[in-house]
VEXMIVO-83713 format. One record per residue: x, y, z of N, C-alpha, C in turn; chain; residue in three letters. Coordinates in steps of 0.1 Angstrom, whole numbers. Atoms other than C-alpha are relative to their C-alpha. Layout:
VEXMIVO-83713
<rec><n_east>X</n_east><n_north>Y</n_north><n_up>Z</n_up><ca_east>X</ca_east><ca_north>Y</ca_north><ca_up>Z</ca_up><c_east>X</c_east><c_north>Y</c_north><c_up>Z</c_up><chaine>A</chaine><residu>ALA</residu></rec>
...
//
This chain:
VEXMIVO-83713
<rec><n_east>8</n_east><n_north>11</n_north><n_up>4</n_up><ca_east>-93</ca_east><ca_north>21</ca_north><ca_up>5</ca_up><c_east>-2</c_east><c_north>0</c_north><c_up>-15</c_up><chaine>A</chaine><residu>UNK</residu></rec>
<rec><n_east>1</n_east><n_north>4</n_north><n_up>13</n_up><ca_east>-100</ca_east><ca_north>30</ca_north><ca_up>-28</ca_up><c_east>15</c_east><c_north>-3</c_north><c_up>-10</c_up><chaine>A</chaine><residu>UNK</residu></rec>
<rec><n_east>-9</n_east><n_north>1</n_north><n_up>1</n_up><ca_east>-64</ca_east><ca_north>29</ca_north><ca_up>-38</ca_up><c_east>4</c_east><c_north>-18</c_north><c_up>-5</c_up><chaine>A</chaine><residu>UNK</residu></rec>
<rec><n_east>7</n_east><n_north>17</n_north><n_up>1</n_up><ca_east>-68</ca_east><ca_north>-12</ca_north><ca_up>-30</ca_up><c_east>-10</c_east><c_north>-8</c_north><c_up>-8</c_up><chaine>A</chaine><residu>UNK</residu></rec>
<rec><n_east>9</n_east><n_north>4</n_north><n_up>14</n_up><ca_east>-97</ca_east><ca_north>-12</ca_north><ca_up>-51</ca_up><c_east>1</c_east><c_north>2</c_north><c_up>-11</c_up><chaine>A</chaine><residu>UNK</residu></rec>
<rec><n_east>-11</n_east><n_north>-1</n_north><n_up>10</n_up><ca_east>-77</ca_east><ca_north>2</ca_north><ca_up>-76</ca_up><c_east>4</c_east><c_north>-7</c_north><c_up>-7</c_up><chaine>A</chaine><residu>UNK</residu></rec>
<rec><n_east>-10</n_east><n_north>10</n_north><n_up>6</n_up><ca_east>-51</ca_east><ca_north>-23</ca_north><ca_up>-77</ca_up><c_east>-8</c_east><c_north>-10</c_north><c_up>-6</c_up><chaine>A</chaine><residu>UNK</residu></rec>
<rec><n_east>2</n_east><n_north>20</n_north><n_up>4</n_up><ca_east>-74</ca_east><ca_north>-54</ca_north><ca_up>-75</ca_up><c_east>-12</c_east><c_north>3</c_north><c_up>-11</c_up><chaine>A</chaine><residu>UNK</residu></rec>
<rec><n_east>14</n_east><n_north>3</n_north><n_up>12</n_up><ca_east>-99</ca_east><ca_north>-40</ca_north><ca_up>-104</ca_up><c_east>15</c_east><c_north>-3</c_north><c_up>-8</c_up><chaine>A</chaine><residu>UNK</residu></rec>
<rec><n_east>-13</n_east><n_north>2</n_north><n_up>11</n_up><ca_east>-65</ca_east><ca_north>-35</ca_north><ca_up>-124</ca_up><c_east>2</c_east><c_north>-12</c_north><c_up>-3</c_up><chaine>A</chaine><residu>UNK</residu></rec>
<rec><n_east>-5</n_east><n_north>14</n_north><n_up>6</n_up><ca_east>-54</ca_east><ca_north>-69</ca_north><ca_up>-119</ca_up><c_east>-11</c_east><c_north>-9</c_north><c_up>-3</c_up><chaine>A</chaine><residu>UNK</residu></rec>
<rec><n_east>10</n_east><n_north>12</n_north><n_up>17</n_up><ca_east>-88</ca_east><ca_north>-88</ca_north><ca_up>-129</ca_up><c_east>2</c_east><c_north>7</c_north><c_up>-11</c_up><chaine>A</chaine><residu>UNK</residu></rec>
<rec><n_east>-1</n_east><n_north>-2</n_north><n_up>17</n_up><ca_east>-87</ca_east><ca_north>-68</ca_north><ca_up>-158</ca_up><c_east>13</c_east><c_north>-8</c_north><c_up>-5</c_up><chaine>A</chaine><residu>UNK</residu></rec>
<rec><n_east>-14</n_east><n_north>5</n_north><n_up>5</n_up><ca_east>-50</ca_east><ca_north>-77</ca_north><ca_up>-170</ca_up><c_east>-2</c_east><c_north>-14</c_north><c_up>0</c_up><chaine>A</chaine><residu>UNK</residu></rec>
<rec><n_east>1</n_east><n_north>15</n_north><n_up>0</n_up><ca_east>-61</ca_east><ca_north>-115</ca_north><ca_up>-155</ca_up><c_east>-12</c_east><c_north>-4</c_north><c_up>-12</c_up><chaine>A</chaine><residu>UNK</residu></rec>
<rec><n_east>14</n_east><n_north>1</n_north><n_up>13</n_up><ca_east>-91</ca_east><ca_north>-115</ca_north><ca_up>-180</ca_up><c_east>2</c_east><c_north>5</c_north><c_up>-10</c_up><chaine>A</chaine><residu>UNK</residu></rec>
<rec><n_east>-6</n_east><n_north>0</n_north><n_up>11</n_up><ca_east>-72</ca_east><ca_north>-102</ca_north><ca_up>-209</ca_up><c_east>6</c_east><c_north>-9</c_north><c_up>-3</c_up><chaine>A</chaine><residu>UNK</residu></rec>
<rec><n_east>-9</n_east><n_north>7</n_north><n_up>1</n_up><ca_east>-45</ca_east><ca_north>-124</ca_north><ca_up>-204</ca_up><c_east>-7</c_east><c_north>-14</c_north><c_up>-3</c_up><chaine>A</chaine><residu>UNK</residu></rec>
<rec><n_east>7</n_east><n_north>9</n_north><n_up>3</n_up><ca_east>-75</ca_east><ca_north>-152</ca_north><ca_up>-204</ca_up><c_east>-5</c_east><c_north>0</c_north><c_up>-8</c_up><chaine>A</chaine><residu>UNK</residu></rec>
<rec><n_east>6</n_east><n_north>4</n_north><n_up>14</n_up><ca_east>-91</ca_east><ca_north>-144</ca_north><ca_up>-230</ca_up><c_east>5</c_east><c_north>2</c_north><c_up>-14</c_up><chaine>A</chaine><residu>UNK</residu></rec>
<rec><n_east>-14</n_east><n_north>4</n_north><n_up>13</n_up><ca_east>-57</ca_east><ca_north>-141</ca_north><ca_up>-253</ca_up><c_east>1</c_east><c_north>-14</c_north><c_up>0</c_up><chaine>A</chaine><residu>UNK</residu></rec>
<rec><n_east>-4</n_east><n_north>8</n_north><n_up>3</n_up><ca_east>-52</ca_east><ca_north>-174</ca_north><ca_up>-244</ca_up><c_east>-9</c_east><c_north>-10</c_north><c_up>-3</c_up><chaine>A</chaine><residu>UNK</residu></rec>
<rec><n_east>13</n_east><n_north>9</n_north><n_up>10</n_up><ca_east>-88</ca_east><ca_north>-186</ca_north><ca_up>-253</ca_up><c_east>3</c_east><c_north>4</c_north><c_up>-14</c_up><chaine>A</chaine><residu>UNK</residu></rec>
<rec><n_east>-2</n_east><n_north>-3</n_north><n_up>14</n_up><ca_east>-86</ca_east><ca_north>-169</ca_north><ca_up>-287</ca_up><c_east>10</c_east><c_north>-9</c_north><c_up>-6</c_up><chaine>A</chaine><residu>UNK</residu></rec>
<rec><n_east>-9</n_east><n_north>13</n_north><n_up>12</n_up><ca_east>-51</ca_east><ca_north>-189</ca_north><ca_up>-299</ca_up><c_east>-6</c_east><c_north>-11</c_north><c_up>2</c_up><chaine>A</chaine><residu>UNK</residu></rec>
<rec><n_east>3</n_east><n_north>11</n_north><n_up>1</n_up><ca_east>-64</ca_east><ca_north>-217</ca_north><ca_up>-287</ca_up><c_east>-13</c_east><c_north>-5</c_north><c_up>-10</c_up><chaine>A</chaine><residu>UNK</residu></rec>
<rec><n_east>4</n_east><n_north>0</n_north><n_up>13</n_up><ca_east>-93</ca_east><ca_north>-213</ca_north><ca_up>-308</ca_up><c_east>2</c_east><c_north>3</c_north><c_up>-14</c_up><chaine>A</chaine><residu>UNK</residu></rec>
<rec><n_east>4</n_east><n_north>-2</n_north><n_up>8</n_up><ca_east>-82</ca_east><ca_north>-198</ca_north><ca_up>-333</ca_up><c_east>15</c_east><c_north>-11</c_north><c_up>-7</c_up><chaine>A</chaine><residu>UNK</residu></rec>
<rec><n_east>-10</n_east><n_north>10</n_north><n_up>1</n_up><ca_east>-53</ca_east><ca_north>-227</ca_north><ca_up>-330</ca_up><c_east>15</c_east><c_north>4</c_north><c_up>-4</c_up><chaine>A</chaine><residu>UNK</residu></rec>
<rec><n_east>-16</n_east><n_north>-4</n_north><n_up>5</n_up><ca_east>-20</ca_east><ca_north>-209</ca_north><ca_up>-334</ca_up><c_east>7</c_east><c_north>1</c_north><c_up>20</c_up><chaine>A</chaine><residu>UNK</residu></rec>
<rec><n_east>-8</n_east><n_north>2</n_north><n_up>-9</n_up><ca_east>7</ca_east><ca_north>-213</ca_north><ca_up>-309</ca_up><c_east>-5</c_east><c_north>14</c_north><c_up>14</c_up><chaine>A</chaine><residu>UNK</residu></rec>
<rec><n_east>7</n_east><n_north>-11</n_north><n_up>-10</n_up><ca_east>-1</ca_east><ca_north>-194</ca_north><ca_up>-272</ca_up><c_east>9</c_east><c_north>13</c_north><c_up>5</c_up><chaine>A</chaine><residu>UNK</residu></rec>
<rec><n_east>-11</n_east><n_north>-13</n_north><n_up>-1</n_up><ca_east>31</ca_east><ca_north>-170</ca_north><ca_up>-279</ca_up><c_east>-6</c_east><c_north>6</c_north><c_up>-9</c_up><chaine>A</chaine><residu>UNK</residu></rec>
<rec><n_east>6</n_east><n_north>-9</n_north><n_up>-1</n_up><ca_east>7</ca_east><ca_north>-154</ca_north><ca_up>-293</ca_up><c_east>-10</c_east><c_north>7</c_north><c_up>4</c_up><chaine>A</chaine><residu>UNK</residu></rec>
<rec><n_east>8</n_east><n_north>-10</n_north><n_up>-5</n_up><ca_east>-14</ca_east><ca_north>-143</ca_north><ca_up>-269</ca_up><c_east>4</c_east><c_north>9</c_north><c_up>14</c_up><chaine>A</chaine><residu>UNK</residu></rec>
<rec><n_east>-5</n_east><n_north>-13</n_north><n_up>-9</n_up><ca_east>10</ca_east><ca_north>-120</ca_north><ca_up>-248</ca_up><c_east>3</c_east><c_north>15</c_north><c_up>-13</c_up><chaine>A</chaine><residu>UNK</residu></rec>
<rec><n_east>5</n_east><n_north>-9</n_north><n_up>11</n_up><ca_east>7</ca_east><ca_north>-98</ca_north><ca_up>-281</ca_up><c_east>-10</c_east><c_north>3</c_north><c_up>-1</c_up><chaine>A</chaine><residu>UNK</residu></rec>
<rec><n_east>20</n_east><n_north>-1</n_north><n_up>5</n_up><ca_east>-32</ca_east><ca_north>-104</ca_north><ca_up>-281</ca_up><c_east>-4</c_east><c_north>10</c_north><c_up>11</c_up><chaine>A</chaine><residu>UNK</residu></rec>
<rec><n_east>0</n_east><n_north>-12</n_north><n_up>-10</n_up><ca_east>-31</ca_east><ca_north>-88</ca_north><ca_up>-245</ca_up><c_east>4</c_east><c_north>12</c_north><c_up>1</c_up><chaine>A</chaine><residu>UNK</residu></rec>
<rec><n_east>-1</n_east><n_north>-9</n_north><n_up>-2</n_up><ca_east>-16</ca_east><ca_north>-62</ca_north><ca_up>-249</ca_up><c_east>-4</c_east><c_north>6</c_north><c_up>-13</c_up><chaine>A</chaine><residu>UNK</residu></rec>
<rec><n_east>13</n_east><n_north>-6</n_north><n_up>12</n_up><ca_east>-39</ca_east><ca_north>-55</ca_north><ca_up>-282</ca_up><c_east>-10</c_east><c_north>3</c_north><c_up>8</c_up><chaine>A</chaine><residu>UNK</residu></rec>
<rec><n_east>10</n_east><n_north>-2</n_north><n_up>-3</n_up><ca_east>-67</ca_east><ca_north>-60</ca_north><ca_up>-261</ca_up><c_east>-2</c_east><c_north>14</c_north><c_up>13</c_up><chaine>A</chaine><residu>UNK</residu></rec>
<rec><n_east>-2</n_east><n_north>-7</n_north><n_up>-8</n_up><ca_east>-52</ca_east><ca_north>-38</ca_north><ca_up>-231</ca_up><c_east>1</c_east><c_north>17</c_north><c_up>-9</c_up><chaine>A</chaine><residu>UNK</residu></rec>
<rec><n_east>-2</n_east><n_north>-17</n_north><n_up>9</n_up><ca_east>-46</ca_east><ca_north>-8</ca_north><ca_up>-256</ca_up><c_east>-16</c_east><c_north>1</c_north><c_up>-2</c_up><chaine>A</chaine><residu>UNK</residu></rec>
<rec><n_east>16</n_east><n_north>-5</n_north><n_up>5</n_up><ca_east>-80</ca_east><ca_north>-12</ca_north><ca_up>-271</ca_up><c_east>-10</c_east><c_north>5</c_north><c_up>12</c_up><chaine>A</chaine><residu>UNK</residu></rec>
<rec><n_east>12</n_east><n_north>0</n_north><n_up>-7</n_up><ca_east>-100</ca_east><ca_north>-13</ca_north><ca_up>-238</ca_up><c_east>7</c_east><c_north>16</c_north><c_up>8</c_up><chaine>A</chaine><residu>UNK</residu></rec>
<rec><n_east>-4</n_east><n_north>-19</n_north><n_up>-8</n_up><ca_east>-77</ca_east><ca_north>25</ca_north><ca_up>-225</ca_up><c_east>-8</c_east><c_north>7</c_north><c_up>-13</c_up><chaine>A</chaine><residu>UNK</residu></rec>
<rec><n_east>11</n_east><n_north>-14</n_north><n_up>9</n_up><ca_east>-89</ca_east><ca_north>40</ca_north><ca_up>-258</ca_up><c_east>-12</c_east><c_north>-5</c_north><c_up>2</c_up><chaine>A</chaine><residu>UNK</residu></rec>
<rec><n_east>10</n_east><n_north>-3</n_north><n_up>2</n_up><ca_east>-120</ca_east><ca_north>33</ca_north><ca_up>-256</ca_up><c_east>-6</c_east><c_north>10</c_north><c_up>12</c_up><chaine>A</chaine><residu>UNK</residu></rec>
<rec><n_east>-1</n_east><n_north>-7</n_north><n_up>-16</n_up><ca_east>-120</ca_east><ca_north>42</ca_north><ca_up>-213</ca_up><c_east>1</c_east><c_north>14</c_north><c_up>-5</c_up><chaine>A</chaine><residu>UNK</residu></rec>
<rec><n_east>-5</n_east><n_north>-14</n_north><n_up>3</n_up><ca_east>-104</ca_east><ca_north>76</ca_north><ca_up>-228</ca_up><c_east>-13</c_east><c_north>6</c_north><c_up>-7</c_up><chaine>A</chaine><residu>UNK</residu></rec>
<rec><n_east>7</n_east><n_north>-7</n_north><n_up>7</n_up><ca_east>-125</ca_east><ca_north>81</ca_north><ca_up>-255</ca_up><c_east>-17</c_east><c_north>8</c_north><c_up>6</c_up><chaine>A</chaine><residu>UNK</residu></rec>
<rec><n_east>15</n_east><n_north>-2</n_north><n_up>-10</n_up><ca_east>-157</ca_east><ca_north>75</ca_north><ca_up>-234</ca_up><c_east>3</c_east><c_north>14</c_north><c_up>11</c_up><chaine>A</chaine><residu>UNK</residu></rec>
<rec><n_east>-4</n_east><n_north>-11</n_north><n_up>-8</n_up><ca_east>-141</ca_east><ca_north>100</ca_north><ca_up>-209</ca_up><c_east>1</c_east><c_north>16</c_north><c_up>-8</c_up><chaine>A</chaine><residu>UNK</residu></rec>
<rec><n_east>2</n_east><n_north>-12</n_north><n_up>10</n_up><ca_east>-136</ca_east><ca_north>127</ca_north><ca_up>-238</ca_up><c_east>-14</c_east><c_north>3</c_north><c_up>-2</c_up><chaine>A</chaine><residu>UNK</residu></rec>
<rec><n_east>15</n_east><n_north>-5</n_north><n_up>4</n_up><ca_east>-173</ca_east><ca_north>126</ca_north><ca_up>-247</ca_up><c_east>-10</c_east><c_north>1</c_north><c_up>13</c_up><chaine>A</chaine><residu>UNK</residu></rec>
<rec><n_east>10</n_east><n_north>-4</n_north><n_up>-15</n_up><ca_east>-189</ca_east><ca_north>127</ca_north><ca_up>-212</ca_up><c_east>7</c_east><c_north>18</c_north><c_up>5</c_up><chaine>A</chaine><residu>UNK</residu></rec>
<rec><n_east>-2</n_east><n_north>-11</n_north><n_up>-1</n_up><ca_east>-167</ca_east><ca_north>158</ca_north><ca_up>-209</ca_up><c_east>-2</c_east><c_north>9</c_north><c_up>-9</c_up><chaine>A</chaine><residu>UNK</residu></rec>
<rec><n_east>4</n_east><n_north>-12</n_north><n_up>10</n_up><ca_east>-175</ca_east><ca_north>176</ca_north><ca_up>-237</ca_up><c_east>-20</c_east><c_north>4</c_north><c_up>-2</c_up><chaine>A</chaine><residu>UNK</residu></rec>
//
């Protein structure tokens, strides 16, 4: 079961990156081929931080 809960947190996240790359060009008005670059900025940024948070609870 948690395996399934897994997947389907994974994919809102990725669906709610992917959305809020394509709010951002749209505000910030540049073409929306740039926001499969913006996701996966946003997708890096939100593992380090997951990680980092994970480093300091263990230490």
């Amino acid at each position: 079961m948690d395996k399934y809960a897994d997947i389907a947190a994974r994919a809102g996240w990725t669906g709610a990156e992917a959305a809020l790359a394509v709010g951002v060009t749209e505000l910030a008005q540049v073409s929306v081929w740039w926001a499969a670059p913006l996701a996966l900025v946003l997708a890096a940024a939100k593992t380090w931080v997951v990680n980092r948070r994970k480093t300091a609870e263990a230490a």
